[in-house]
MARPAMAR-392088 format. One line per field, with one value per residue (C-alpha): residue number from 0; residue in three letters; x, z, y. Coordinates in pm, whole numbers. Layout:
// residues N
torse	c(NUM, ...) $
sero	c(Ala, ...) $
xx	c(X, ...) $
zz	c(Z, ...) $
yy	c(Y, ...) $
END
This chain:
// residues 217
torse	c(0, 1, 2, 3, 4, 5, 6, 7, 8, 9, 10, 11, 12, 13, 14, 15, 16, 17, 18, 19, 20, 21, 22, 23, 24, 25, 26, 27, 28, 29, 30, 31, 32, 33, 34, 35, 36, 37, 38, 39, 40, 41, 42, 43, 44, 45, 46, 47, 48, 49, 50, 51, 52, 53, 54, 55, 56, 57, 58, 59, 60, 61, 62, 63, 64, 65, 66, 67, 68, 69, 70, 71, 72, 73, 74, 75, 76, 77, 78, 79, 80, 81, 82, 83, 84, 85, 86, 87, 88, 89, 90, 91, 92, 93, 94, 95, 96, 97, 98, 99, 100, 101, 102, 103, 104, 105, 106, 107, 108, 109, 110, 111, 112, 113, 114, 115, 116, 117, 118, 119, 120, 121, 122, 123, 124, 125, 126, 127, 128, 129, 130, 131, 132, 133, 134, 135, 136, 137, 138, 139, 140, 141, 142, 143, 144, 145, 146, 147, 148, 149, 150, 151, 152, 153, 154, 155, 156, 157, 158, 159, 160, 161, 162, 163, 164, 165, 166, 167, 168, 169, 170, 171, 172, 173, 174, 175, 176, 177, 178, 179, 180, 181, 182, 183, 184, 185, 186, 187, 188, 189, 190, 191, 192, 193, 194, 195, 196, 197, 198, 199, 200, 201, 202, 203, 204, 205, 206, 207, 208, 209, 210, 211, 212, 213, 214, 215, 216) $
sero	c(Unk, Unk, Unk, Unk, Unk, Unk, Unk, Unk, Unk, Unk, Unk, Unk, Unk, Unk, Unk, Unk, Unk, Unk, Unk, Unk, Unk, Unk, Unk, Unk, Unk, Unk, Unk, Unk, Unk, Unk, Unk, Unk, Unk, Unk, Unk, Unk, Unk, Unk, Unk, Unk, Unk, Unk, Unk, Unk, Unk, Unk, Unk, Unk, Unk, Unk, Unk, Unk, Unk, Unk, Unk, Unk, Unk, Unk, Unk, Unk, Unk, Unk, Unk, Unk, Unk, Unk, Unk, Unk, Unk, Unk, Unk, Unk, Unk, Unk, Unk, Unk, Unk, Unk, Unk, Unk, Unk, Unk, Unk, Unk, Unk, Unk, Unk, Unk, Unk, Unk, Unk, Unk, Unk, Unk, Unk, Unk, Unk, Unk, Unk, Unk, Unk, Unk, Unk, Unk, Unk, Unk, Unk, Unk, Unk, Unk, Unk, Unk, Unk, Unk, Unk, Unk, Unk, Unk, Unk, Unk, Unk, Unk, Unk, Unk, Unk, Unk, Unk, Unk, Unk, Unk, Unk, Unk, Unk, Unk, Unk, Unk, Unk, Unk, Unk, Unk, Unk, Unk, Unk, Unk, Unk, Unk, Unk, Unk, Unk, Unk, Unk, Unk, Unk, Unk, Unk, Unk, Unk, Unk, Unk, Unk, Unk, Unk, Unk, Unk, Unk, Unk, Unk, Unk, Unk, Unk, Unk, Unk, Unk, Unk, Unk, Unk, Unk, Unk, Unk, Unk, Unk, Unk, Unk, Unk, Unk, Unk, Unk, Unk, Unk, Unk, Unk, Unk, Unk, Unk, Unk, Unk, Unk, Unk, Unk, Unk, Unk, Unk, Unk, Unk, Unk, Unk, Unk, Unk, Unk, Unk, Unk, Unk, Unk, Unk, Unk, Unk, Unk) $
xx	c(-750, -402, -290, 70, 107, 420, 412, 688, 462, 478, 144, -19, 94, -26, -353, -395, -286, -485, -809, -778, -702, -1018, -1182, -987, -730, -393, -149, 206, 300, 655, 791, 1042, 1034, 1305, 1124, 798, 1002, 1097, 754, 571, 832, 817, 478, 74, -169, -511, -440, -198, -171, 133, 283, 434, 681, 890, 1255, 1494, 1185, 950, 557, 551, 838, 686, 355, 516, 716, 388, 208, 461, 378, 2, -256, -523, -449, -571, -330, -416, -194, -156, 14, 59, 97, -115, 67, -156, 196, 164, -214, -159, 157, -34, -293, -68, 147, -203, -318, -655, -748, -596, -634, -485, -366, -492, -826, -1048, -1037, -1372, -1251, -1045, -1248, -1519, -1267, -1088, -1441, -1517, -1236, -1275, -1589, -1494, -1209, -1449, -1653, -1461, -1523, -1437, -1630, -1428, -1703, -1995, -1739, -1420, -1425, -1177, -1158, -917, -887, -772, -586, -797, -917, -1206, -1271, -1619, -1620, -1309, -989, -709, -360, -63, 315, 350, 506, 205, -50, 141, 126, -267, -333, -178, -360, -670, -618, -632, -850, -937, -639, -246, -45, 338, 598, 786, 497, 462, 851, 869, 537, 630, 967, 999, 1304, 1557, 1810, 1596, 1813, 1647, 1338, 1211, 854, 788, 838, 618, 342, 323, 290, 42, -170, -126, -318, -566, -875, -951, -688, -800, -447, -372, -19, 37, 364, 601, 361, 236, -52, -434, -702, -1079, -1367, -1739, -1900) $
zz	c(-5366, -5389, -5440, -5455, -5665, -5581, -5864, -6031, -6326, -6565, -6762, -6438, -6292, -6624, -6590, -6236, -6321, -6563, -6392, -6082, -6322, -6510, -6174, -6134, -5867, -5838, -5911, -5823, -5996, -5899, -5963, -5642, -5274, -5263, -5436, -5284, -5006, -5080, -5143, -4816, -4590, -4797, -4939, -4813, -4952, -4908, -5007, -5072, -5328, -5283, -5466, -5194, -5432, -5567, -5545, -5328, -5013, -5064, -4969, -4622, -4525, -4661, -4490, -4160, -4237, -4284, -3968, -3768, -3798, -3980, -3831, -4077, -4434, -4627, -4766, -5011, -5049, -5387, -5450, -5675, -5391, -5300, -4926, -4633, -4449, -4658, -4643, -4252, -4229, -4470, -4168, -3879, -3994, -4033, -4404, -4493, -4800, -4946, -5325, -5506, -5841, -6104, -6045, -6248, -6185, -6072, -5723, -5693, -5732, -5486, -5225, -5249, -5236, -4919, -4729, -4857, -4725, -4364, -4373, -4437, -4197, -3938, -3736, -3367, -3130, -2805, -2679, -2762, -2935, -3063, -3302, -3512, -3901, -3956, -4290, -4283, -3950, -3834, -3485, -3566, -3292, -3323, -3652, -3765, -3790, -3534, -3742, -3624, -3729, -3884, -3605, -3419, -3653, -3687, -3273, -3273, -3583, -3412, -3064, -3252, -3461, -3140, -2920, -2542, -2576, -2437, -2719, -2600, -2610, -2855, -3140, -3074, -3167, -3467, -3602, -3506, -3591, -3876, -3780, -3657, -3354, -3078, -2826, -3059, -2961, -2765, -2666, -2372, -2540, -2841, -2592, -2409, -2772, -2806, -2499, -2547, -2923, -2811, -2653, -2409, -2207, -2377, -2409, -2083, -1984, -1871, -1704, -1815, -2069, -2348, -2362, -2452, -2603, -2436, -2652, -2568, -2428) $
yy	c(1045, 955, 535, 415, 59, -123, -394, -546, -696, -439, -530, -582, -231, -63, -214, -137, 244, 325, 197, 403, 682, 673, 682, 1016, 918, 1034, 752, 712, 426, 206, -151, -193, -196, 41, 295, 222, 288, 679, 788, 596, 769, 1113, 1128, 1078, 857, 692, 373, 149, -178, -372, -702, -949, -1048, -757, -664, -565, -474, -797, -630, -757, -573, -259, -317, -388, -41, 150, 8, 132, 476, 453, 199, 334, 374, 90, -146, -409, -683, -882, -1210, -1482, -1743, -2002, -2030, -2015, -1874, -1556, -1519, -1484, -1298, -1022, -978, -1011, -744, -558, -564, -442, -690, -985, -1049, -1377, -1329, -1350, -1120, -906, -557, -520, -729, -502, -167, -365, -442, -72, 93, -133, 10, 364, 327, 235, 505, 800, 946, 1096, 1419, 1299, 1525, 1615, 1868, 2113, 2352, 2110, 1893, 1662, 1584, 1240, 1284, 1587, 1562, 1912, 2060, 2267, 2524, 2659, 2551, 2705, 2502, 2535, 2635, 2391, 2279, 1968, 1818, 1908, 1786, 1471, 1411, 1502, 1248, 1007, 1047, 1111, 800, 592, 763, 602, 450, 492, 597, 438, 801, 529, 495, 901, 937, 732, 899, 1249, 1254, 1012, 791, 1103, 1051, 976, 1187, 1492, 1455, 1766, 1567, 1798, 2135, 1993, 1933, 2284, 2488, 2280, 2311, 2649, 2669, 2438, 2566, 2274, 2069, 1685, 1597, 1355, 1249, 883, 895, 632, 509, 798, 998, 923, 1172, 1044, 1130, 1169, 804) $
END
């Protein structure tokens, strides 16, 4: 389990480190938005705990930057502020929990495990013989997992992530290709390797929309 703390407090981060690694996490630990910034477009993790108040990227910018491309990775937002404005900015811009400061530590290991929770189970069945794993962004054809690129996996996840519904070709490019030249996206050609490793055809096109992936009602 992999957490990124962006916290400017330097006590406060140490604290927050060293509990989630005596709970055996992997920690990446930073004090700026800017950094924060390098390892959430570079680098995966399962959750996320973010100051609003740090420098140079406040924590609101850096949890709209993450919902563009990932809807589902909890994100815990800390602040010192009392302001009702900030409290609903955190959710509108799609925050999973909210905690004031100052807290114990044991809010915030009931609030993480809480989400964890609701993030785990997660094989998607498609049919008798295909399944999907959303944690570990898998197809599992008669059990056995279905090799792809990374530019594949990273167009199933996000179909799978948001299954029965239209997925806009404009949240596929920024989640696909990760903020490159738009004009170098090859979307099409993407899409036929990949009907061709897939066993069934579940991936639908919605012209001048996206595409959707419908599971089993």
């Amino acid at each position: 389990m992999r957490v990124l703390i962006v916290e400017d407090d330097v006590q406060l981060n140490i604290a927050i480190s060293e509990f989630f690694k005596l709970k055996a996490f992997e920690i990446v630990s930073v004090k700026d938005g800017l950094q924060a910034l390098d390892y959430i477009d570079t680098e995966y993790f399962d959750l996320y705990i973010i100051d609003i108040n740090i420098p140079r990227i406040n924590g609101l910018d850096l949890l709209k930057h993450i919902r563009k491309t990932d809807l589902n990775t909890p994100v815990i937002i800390i602040t010192a502020s009392l302001e009702i404005e900030n409290f609903s900015l955190a959710f509108k811009s799609g925050c999973s929990e909210y905690i004031k400061k100052p807290f114990h530590l044991k809010e915030l290991d009931i609030r993480m495990n809480n989400l964890l929770a609701l993030k785990n189970p997660v094989t998607i069945t498609l049919n008798d013989e295909l399944t999907y794993d959303l944690n570990r962004e898998e197809f599992y054809y008669q059990n056995k997992p279905i090799k792809l690129r990374y530019k594949e996996k990273r167009f199933c996840a996000i179909l799978m992530k948001h299954t029965n519904t239209i997925v806009s070709n404009e949240m596929i490019y920024d989640y696909v290709w990760e903020g490159q030249i738009k004009e170098n996206y090859p979307l099409r050609q993407l899409l036929v390797e990949l009907r061709k490793k897939l066993p069934f055809d579940i991936i639908q096109t919605k012209i001048r929309e996206g595409y959707m992936v419908e599971t089993q009602k």
